[in-house]
MARFIDO-699412 format. One record per residue (C-alpha): residue in three letters; x, y, z. Coordinates in nm, 2 decimals, decimal comma, padded with zeros to 4 digits. Layout:
% MARFIDO-699412
SITE   r     px     py     pz
SITE ALA      X      Y      Z
...
***
This chain:
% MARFIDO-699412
SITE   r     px     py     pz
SITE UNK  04,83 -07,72 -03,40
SITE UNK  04,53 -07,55 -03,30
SITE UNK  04,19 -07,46 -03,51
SITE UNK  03,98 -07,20 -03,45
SITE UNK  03,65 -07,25 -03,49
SITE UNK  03,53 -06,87 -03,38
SITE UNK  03,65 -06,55 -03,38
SITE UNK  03,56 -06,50 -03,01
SITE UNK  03,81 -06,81 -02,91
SITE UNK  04,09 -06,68 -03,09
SITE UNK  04,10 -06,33 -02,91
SITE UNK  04,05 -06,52 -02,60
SITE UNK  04,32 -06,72 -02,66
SITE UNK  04,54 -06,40 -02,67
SITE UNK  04,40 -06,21 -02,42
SITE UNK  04,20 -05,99 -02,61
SITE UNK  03,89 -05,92 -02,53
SITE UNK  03,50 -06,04 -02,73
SITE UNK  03,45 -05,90 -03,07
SITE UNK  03,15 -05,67 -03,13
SITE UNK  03,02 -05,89 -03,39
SITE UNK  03,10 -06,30 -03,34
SITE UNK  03,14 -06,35 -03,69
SITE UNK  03,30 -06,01 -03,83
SITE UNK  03,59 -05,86 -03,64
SITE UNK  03,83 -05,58 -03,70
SITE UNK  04,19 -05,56 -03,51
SITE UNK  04,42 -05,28 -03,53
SITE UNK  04,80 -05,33 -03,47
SITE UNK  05,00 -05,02 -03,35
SITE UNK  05,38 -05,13 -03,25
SITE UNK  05,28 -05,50 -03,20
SITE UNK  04,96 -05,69 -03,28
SITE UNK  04,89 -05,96 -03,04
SITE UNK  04,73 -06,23 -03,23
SITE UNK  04,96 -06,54 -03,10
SITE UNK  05,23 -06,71 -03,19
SITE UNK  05,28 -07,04 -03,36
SITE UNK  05,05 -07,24 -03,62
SITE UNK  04,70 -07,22 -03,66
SITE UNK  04,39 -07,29 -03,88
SITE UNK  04,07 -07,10 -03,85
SITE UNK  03,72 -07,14 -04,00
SITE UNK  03,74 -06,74 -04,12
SITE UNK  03,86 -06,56 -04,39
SITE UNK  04,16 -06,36 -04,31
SITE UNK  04,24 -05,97 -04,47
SITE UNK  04,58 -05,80 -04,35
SITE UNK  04,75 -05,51 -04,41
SITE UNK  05,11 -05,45 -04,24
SITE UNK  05,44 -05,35 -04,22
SITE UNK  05,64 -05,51 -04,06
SITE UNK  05,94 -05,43 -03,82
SITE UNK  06,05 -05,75 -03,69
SITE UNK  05,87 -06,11 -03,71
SITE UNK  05,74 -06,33 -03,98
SITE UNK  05,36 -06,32 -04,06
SITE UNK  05,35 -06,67 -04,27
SITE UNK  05,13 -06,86 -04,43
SITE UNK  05,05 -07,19 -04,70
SITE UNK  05,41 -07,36 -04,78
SITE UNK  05,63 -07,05 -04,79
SITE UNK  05,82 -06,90 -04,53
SITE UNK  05,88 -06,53 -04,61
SITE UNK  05,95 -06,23 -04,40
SITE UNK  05,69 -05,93 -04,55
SITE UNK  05,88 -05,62 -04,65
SITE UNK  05,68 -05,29 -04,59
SITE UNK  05,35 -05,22 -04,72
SITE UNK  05,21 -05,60 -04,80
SITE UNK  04,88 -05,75 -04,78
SITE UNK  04,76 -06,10 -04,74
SITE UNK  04,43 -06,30 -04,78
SITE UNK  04,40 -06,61 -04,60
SITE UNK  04,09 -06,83 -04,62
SITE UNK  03,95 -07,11 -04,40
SITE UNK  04,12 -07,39 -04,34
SITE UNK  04,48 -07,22 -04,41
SITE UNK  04,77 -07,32 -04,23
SITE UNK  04,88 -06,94 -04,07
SITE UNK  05,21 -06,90 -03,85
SITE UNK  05,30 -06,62 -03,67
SITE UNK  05,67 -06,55 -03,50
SITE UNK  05,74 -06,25 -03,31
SITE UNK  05,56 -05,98 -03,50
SITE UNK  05,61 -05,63 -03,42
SITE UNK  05,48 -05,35 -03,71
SITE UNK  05,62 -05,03 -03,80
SITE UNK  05,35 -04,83 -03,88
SITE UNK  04,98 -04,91 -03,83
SITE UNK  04,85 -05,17 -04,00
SITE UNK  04,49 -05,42 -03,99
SITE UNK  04,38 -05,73 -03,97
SITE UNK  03,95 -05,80 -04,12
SITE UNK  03,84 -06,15 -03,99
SITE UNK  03,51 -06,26 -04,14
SITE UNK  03,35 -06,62 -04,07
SITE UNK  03,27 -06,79 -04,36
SITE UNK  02,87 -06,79 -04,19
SITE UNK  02,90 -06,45 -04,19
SITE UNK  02,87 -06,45 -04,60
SITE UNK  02,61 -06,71 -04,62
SITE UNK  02,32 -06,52 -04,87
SITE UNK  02,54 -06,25 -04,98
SITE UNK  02,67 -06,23 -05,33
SITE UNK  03,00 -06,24 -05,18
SITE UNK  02,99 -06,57 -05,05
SITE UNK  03,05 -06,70 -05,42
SITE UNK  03,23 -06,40 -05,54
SITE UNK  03,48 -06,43 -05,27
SITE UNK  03,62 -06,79 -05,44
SITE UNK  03,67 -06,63 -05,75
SITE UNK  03,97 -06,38 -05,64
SITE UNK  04,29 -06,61 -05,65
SITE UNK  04,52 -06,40 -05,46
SITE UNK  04,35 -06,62 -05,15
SITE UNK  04,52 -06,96 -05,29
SITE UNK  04,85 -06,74 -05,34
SITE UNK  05,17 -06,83 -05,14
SITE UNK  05,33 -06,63 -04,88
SITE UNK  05,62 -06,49 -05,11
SITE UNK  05,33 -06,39 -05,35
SITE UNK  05,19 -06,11 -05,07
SITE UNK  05,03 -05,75 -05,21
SITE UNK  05,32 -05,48 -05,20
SITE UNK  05,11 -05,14 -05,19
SITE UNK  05,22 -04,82 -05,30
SITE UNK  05,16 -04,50 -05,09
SITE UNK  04,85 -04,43 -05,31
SITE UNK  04,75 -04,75 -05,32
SITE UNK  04,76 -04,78 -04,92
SITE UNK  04,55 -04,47 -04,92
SITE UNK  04,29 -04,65 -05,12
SITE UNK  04,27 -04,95 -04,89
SITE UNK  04,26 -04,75 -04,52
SITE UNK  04,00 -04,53 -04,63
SITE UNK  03,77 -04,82 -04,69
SITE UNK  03,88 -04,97 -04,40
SITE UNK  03,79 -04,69 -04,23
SITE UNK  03,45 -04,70 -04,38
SITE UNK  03,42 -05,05 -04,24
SITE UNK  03,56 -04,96 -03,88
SITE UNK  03,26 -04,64 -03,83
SITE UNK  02,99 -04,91 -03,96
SITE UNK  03,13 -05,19 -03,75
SITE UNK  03,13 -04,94 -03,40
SITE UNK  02,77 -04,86 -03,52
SITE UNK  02,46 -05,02 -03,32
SITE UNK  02,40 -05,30 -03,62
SITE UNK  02,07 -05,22 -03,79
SITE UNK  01,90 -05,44 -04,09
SITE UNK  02,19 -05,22 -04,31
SITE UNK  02,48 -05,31 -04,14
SITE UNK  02,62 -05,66 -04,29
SITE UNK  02,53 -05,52 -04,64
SITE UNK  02,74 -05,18 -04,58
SITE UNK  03,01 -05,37 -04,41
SITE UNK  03,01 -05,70 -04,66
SITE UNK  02,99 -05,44 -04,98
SITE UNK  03,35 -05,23 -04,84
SITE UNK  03,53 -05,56 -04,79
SITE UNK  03,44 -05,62 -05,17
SITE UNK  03,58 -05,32 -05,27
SITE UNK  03,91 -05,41 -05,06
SITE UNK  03,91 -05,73 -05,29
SITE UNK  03,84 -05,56 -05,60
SITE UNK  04,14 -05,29 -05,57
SITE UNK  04,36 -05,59 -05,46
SITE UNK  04,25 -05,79 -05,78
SITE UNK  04,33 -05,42 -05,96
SITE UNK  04,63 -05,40 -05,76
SITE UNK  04,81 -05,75 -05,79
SITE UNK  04,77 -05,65 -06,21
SITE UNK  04,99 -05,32 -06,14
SITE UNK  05,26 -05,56 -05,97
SITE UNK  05,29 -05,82 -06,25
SITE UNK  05,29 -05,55 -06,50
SITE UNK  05,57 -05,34 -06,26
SITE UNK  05,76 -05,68 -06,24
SITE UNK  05,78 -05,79 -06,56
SITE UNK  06,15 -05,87 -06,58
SITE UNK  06,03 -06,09 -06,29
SITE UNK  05,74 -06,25 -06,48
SITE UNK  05,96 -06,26 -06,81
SITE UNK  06,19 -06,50 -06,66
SITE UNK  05,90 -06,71 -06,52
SITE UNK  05,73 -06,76 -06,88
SITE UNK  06,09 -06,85 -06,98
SITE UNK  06,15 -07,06 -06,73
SITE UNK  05,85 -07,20 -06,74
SITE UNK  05,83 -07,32 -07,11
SITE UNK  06,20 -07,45 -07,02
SITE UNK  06,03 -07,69 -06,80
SITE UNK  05,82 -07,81 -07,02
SITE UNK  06,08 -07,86 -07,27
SITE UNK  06,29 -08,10 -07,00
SITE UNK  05,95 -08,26 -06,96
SITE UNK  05,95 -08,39 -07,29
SITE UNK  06,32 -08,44 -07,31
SITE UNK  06,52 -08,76 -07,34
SITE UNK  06,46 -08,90 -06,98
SITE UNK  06,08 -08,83 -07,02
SITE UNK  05,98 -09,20 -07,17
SITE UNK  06,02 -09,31 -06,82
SITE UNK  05,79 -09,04 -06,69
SITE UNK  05,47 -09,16 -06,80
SITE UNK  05,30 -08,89 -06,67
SITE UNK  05,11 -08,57 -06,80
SITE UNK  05,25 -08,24 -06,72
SITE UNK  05,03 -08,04 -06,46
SITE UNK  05,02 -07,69 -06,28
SITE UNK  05,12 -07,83 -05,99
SITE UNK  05,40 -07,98 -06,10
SITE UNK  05,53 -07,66 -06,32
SITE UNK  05,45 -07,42 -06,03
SITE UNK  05,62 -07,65 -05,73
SITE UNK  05,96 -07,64 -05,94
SITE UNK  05,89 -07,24 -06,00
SITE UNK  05,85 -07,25 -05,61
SITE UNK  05,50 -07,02 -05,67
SITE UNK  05,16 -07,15 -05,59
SITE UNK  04,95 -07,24 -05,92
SITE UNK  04,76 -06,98 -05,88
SITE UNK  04,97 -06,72 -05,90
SITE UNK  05,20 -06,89 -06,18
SITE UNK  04,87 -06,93 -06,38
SITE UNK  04,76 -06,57 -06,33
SITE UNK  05,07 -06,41 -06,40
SITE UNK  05,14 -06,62 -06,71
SITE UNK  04,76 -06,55 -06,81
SITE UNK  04,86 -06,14 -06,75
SITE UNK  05,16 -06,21 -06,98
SITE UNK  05,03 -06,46 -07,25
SITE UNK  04,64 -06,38 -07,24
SITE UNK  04,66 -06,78 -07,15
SITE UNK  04,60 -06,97 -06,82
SITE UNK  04,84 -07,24 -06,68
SITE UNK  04,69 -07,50 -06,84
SITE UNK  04,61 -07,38 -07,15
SITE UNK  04,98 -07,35 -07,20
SITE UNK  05,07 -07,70 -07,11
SITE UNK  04,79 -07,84 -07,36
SITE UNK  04,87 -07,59 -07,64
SITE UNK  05,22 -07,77 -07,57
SITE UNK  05,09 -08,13 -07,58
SITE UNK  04,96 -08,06 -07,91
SITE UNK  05,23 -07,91 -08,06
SITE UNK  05,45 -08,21 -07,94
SITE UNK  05,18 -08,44 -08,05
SITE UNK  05,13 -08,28 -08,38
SITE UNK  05,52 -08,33 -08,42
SITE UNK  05,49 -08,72 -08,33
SITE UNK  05,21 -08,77 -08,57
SITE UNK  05,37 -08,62 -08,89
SITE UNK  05,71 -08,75 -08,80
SITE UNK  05,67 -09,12 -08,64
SITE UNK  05,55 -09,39 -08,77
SITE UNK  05,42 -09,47 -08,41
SITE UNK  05,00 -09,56 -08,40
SITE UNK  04,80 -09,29 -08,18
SITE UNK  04,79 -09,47 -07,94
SITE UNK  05,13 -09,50 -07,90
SITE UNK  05,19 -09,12 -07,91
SITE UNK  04,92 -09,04 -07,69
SITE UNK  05,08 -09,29 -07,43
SITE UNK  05,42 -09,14 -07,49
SITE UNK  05,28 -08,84 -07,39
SITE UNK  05,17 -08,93 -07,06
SITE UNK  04,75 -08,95 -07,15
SITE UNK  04,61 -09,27 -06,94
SITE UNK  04,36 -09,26 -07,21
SITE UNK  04,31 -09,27 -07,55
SITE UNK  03,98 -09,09 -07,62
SITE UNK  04,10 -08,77 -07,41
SITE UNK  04,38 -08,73 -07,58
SITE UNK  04,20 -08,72 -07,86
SITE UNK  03,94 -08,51 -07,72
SITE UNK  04,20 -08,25 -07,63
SITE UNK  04,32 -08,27 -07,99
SITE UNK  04,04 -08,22 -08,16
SITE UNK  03,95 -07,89 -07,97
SITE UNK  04,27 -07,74 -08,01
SITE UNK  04,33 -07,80 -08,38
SITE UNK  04,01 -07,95 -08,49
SITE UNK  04,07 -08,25 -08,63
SITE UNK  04,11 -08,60 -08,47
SITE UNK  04,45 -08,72 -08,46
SITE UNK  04,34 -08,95 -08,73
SITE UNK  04,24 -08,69 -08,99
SITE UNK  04,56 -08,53 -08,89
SITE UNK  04,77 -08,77 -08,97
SITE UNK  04,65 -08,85 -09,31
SITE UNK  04,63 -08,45 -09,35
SITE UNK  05,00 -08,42 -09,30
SITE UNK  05,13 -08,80 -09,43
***
């Protein structure tokens, strides 16, 4: 599998010729987009818009062929695949070394927009207004990027591909709120896990629920699981699975005569004083003052 360190040795790779900047690029695919085939990792972010004709654009875990009108964010050190892409219709692809954002407020900013820890099968589907939204300021960054660079130009450029990032952050909401049959039968499915997690078998488990777990049988990344169940619920992932715990704890105290530390074990907690931790934050009392509360 091949990594890419630079910009500049990927086009060369596919017979494309240097970039005007060596850590910022901006490709255009008409009917095809030559950028390779077969698996690769780079040390850039990746931006793309396309729709595709024939050819699977694929990256993380998920094999998935794009329908029309989908974008992708792929960050450093993700595993990307192409095979045999040909577009329909125009479409882009932004590639910005992660250098390039050193001392810009987007270098932090950037790791707060999820959708780049999101699965293939969990790609951007743009309506025709919405497309409108993103080429215009993809335009803006193409007549800034053909520009001799001057002391303005990183700021300009760096400031549009925020804005790209902000109206796919505005975007993704649309689609979970447009898909909400979709999400409903997640948050169903969902708690359903949870409730096999704790059924009969589960003494043999031993072991604590987690994101990972819950989004790997959901076949979703956790990211996107705990996003959408946030844009459903108001609550995270993880929040979920605690407010769970408790309420299966609470249960255990006021109807076992197991000790704590018993429960707490039964639970899946290695140790005592988180579980109790955890407890105490969620309903304010130590499991001890609960249990003589409610015994």
């Amino acid at each position: 599998m091949k990594h890419y360190k630079s910009i500049t040795e990927m086009r060369r790779d596919n017979g494309l010729g240097s970039p005007e900047h060596p850590s910022i690029c901006l490709h255009r695919c008409t009917s095809t987009c030559p950028m390779g085939e077969g698996e690769f990792t780079t040390d850039f972010y990746i931006i793309g818009f396309k729709k595709l004709h024939k050819g699977q654009f694929l990256y993380g875990r998920t094999k998935y062929d794009h329908d029309n009108g989908s974008m992708s964010f792929i960050k450093p050190g993700q595993l990307v695949e192409l095979r045999n892409i040909e577009v329909e219709e125009d479409g882009f692809f932004i590639f910005i070394h992660e250098d390039y954002l050193n001392g810009h407020s987007l270098r932090e900013e950037i790791g707060r927009y999820g959708f780049f820890d999101y699965e293939a099968n969990e790609a951007l589907h743009l309506s025709p207004r919405e497309e409108g939204f993103i080429w215009n300021l993809y335009n803006l960054i193409d007549v800034e990027y053909q520009n001799n660079p001057d002391e303005y130009s990183r700021n300009i450029m760096l400031t549009h591909v925020d804005s790209i990032l902000k109206y796919a952050q505005r975007f993704y909401k649309r689609q979970f709120v447009n898909r909400i049959d979709l999400s409903g039968k997640v948050i169903s499915k969902f708690e359903h896990l949870l409730n096999d997690w704790f059924g009969e078998d589960y003494s043999g488990n031993k072991k604590l629920p987690t994101v990972a777990a819950m989004a790997s049988r959901l076949n979703l990344s956790s990211r996107y699981l705990s996003d959408l169940l946030k844009q459903e619920t108001g609550k995270s992932a993880i929040e979920l699975i605690h407010l769970y715990l408790i309420r299966e704890a609470k249960d255990r105290l006021k109807s076992r005569e197991q000790n704590i530390s018993e429960i707490a074990f039964e639970l899946g907690f290695d140790s005592l004083s988180y579980f109790s931790r955890l407890f105490k934050k969620e309903t304010g009392y130590s499991p001890n003052q609960f249990k003589k509360i409610v015994n």
